[in-house]
C-alpha positions as CSV (number, residue, x, y, z in Angstrom):
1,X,32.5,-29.0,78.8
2,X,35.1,-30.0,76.2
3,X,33.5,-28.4,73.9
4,X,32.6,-25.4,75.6
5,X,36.5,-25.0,76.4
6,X,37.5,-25.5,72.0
7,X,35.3,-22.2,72.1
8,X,36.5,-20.5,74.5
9,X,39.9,-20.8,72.9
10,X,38.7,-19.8,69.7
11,X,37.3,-16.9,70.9
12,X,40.8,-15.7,72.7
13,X,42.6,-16.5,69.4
14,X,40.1,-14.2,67.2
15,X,40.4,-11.8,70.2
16,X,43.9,-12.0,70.5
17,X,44.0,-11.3,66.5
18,X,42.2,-8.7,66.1
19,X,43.6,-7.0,68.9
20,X,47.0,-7.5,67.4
21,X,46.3,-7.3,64.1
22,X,43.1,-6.1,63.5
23,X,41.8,-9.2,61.8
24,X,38.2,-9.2,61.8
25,X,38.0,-13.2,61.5
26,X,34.2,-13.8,62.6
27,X,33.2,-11.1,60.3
28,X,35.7,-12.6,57.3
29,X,33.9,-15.6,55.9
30,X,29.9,-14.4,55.6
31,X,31.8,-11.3,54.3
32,X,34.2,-12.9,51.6
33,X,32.3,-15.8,51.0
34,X,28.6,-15.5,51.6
35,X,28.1,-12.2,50.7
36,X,29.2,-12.7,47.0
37,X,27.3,-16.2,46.9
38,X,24.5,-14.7,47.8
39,X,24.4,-11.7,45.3
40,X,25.3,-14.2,42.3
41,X,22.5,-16.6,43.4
42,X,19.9,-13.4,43.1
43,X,21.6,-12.2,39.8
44,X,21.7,-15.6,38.3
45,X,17.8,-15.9,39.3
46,X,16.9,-12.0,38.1
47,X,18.9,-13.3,34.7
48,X,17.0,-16.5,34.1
49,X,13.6,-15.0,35.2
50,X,14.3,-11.9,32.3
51,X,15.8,-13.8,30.1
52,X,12.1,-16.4,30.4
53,X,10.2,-13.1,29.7
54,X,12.3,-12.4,26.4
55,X,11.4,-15.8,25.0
56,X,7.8,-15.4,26.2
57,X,7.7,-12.1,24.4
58,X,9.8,-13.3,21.3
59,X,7.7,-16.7,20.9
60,X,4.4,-13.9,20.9
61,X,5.9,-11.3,18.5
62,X,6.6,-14.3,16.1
63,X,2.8,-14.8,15.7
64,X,2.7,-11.3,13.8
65,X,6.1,-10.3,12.4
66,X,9.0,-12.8,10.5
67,X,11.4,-14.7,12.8
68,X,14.3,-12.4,11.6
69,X,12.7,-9.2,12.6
70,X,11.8,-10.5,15.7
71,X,16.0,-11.1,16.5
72,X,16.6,-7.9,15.0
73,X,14.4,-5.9,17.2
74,X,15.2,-7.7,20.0
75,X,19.0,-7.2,19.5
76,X,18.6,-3.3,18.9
77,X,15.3,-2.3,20.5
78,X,12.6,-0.9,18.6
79,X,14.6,0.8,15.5
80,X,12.6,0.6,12.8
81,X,14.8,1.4,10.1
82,X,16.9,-1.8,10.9
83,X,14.2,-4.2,10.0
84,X,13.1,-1.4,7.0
85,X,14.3,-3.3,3.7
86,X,13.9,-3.4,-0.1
87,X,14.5,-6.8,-1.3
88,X,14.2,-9.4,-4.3
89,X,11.5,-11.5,-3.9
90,X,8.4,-13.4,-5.3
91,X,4.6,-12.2,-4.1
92,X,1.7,-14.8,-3.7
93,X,-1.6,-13.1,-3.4
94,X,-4.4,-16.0,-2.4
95,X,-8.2,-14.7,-2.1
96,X,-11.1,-17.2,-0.7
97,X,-14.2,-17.8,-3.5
98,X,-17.3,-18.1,-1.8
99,X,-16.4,-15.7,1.7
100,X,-20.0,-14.1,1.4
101,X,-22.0,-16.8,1.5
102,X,-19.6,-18.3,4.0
103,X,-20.3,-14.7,6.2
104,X,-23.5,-15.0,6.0
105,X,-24.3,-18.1,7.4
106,X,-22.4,-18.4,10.5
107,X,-22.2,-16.5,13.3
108,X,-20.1,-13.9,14.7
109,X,-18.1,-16.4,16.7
110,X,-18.4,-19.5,14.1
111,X,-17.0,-17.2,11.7
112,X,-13.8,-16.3,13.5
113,X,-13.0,-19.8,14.6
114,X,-14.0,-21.0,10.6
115,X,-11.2,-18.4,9.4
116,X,-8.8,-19.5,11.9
117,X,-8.7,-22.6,10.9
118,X,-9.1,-21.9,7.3
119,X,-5.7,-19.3,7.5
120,X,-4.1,-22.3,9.6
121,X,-4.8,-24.9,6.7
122,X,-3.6,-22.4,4.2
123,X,-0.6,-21.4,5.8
124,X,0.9,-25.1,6.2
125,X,2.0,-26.0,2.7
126,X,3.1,-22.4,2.7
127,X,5.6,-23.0,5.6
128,X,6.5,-26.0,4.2
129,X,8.2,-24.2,1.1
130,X,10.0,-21.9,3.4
131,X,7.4,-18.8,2.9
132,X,9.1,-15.7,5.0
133,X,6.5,-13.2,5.5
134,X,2.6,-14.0,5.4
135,X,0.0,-11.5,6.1
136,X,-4.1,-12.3,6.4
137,X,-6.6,-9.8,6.1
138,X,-10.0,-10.5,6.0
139,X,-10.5,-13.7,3.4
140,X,-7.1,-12.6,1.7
141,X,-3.2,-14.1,2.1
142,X,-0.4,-11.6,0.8
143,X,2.7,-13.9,1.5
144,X,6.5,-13.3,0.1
145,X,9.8,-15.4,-0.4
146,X,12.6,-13.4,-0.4
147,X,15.9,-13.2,-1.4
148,X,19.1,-10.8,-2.0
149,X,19.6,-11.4,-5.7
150,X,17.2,-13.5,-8.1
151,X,17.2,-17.3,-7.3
152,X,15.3,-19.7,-9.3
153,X,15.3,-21.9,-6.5
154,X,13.6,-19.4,-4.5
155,X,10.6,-19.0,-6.9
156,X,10.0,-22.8,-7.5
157,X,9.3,-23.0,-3.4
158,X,7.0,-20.5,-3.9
159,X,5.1,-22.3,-7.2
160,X,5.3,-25.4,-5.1
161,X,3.7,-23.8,-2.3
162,X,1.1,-22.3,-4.2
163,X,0.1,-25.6,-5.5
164,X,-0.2,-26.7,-2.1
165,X,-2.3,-24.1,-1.1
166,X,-5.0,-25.9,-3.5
167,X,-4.5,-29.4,-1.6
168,X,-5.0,-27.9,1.4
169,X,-7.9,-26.5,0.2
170,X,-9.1,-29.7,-1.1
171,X,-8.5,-31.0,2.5
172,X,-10.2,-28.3,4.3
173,X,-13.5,-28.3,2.0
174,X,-13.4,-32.4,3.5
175,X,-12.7,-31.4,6.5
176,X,-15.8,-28.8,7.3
177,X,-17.8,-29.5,4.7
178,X,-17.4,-26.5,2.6
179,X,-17.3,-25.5,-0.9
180,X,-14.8,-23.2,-1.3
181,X,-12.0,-22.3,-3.9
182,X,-8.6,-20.6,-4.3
183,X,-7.3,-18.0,-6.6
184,X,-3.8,-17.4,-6.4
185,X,-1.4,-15.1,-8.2
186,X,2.4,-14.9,-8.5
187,X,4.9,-11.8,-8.9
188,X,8.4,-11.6,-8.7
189,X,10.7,-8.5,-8.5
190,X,11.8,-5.9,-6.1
191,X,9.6,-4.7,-3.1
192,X,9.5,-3.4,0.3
193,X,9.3,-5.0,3.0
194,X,9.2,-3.1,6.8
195,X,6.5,-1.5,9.1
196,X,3.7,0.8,7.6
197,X,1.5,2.8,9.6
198,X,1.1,6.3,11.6
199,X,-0.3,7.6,14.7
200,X,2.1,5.1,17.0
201,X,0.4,1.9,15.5
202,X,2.6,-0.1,13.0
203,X,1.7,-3.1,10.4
204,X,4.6,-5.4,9.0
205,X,3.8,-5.2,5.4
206,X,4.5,-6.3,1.6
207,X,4.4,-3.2,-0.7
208,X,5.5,-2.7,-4.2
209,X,4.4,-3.7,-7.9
210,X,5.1,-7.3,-7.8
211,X,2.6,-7.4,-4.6
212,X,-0.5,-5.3,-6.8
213,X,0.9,-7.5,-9.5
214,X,0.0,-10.3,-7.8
215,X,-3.1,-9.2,-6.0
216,X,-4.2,-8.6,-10.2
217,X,-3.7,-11.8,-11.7
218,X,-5.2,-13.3,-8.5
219,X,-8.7,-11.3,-9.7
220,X,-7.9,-12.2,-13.1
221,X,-8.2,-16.2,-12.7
222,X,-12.1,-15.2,-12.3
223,X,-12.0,-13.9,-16.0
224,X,-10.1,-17.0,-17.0
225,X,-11.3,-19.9,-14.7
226,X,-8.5,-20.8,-13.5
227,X,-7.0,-21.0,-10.1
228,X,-3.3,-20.3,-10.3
229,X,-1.7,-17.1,-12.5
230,X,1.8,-16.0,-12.6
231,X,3.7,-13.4,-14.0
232,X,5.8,-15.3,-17.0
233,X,9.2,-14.4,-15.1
234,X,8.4,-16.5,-11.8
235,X,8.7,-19.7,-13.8
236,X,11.5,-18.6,-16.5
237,X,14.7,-21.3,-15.2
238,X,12.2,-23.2,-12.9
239,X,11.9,-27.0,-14.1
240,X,9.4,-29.7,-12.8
241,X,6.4,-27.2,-13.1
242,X,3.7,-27.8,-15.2
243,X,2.8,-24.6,-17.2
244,X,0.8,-22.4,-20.0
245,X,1.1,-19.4,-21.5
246,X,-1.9,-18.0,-21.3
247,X,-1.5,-14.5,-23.3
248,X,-0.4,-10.9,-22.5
249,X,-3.1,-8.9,-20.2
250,X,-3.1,-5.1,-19.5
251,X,-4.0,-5.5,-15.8
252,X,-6.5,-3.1,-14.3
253,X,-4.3,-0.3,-12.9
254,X,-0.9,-1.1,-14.9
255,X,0.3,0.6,-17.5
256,X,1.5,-2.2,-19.3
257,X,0.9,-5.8,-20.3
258,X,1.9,-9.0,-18.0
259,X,2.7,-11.9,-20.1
260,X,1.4,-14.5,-18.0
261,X,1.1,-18.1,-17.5
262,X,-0.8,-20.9,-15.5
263,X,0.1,-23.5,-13.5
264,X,-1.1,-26.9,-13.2
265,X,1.2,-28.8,-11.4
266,X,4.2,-30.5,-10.5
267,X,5.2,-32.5,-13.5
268,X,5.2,-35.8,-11.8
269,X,1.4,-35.6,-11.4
270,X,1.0,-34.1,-15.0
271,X,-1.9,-36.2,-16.8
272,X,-1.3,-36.9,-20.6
273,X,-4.9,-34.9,-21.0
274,X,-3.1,-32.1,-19.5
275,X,-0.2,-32.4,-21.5
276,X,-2.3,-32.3,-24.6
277,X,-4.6,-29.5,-23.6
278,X,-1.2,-27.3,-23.3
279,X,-0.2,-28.5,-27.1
280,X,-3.5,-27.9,-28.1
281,X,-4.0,-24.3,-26.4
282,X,-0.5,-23.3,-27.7
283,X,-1.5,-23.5,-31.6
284,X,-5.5,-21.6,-31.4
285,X,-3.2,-18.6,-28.9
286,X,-0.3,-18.2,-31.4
287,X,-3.2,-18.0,-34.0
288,X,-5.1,-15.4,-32.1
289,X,-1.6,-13.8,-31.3
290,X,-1.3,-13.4,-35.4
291,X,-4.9,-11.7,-35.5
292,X,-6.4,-14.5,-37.4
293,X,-9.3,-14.6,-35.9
294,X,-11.7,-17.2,-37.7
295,X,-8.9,-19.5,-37.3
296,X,-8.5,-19.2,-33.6
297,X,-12.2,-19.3,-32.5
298,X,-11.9,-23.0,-34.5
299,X,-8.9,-23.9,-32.6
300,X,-10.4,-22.9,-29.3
301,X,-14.4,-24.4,-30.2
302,X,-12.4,-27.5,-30.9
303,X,-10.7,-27.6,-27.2
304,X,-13.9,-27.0,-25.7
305,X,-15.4,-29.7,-27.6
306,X,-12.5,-32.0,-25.8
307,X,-12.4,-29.9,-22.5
308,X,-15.8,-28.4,-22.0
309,X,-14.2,-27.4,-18.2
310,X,-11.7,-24.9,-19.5
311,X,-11.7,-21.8,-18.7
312,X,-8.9,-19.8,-20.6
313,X,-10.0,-21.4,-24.1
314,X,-13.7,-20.2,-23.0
315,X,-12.0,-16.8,-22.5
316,X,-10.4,-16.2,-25.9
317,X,-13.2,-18.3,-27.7
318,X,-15.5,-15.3,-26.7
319,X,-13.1,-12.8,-27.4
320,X,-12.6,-14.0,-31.0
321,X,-16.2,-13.5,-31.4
322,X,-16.4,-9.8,-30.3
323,X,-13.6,-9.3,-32.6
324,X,-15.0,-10.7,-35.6
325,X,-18.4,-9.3,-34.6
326,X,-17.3,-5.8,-34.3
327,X,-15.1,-6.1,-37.9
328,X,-11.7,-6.0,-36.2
329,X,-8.8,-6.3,-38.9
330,X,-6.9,-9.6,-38.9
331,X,-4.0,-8.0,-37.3
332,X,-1.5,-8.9,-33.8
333,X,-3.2,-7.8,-30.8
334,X,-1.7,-5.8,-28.3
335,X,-2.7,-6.9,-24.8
336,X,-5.5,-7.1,-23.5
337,X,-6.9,-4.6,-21.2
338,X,-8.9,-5.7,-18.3
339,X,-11.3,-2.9,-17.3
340,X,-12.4,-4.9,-14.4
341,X,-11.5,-6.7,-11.5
């Protein structure tokens, strides 16, 4: 009863006030205080769910273009020409020996889930040395570290991750009990970087000389036996690298030579054999370099006497022979032109 009289009398106030003063006092709280809860509890929810999907659709988008052009795109919608750059950078082209035979043997299915997890091992030491932008087709890598200006620093992470790439591949062959091999080649310089394509479909790509540079002295390690080729700038001001010049070579498709060199290694690990086989492979190529012939296929039998295994005096030691073969005057050679891949 008590309580039935408290609400009777709060019922003749809020009647007596709004008759008075037109106060609409049942009406005021859900209207000034529930209503606005309400509708900030459902924004706040709408936000969060959206702002779920963006990271959802970020962490996806990440699988197939660079972290930075993912925030970029995100932050101004789909405008190409913001993400559309020419930069300073180093190429690293990386091709598979033995994908044939690999093809060949292994189902459709086997296949893909081989490559998968032959691009995974690959791309590790890769990410490891802060690579920016890595693309896979078929058996092939074209990666890039890139920078506004030149940056020494920025090439040795590259070097270092191409030597990695060789580890990994050393772990991998364990690992599934193949017999594969990498050829990798390294070019610095200016490039573009940006989407590619027509028709409403669009590829995040590496173009530019350094990139077919690289993609060349990748092919050209089969002519030499070797596994690693740069162009001689990627290592100019980088220490702790173990290199060799390995001569000048017109590269099919360029119009002029590539001094290049190869790498070994990280200094740390360099073998004295190693460090010997440079000395020794410096003296026979600055005499080949002077056109003396006779003298440089002695310089380079002699290394292969010590080194049976290597590739680049093999190279030159069968070049001196055409040379003296076909009569060629003992004169400097300009570089050599690689008709073939």
């Amino acid at each position: 009863i008590r309580l039935s009289l408290v609400g009777s009398e709060m019922c003749i106030r809020d009647r007596w006030a709004f008759d008075e003063d037109a106060l609409w006092l049942p009406m005021a709280t859900p209207i000034l205080v529930q209503l606005p809860f309400a509708l900030m509890v459902g924004l706040s929810s709408q936000y969060l769910v959206e702002r779920r999907k963006v990271r959802t659709i970020g962490r996806a988008l990440e699988m197939y273009v660079p972290e930075s052009v993912v925030r970029d795109l995100a932050g101004a919608g789909v405008d190409l020409d913001s993400v559309n750059r020419v930069v300073y950078g180093t190429c690293l082209a990386n091709d598979m020996s033995g994908f044939t035979a690999v093809s060949e043997g292994k189902s459709a299915k086997e296949l893909a889930r081989f490559m998968n997890a032959y691009f995974d091992a690959m791309a590790q030491p890769l990410k490891r040395y802060g690579v920016d932008v890595t693309e896979f087709h078929a058996d092939t890598i074209m990666c890039a570290w890139t920078r506004n200006q030149e940056s020494p620093a920025m090439r040795r992470n590259c070097l270092l991750g191409a030597i990695g790439v060789l580890a990994a591949m050393e772990a991998f062959n364990k690992a599934e009990g193949a017999n594969l091999s990498a050829r990798i080649g390294l070019q610095d310089g200016d490039f573009y970087l940006g989407h590619t394509g027509g028709g409403g479909r669009m590829a995040y790509s590496i173009l530019g000389d350094p990139a077919n540079t690289a993609s060349r002295l990748e092919e050209m390690n089969k002519h030499l036996g070797t596994q690693i080729l740069a162009g001689r700038t990627v290592v100019d001001g980088v220490e702790g690298i173990v290199v060799r010049p390995v001569g000048s070579f017109k590269l099919l498709g360029k119009g002029e030579g590539t001094p290049t060199v190869q790498v070994l290694g990280e200094s740390e690990n360099a073998t004295p054999a190693q460090i010997r086989l440079c000395e020794e492979f410096a003296v026979a190529l600055g005499l080949f370099e002077q056109g003396r012939w006779q003298d440089a296929l002695e310089s380079f039998s002699a290394i292969l006497e010590r080194y049976p295994d290597d590739g680049p005096s093999g190279f030159y030691a069968s070049v001196c022979r055409d040379k003296l073969e076909a009569g060629v005057p003992a004169e400097p050679p300009a570089p050599l032109v690689m008709t073939s891949k």
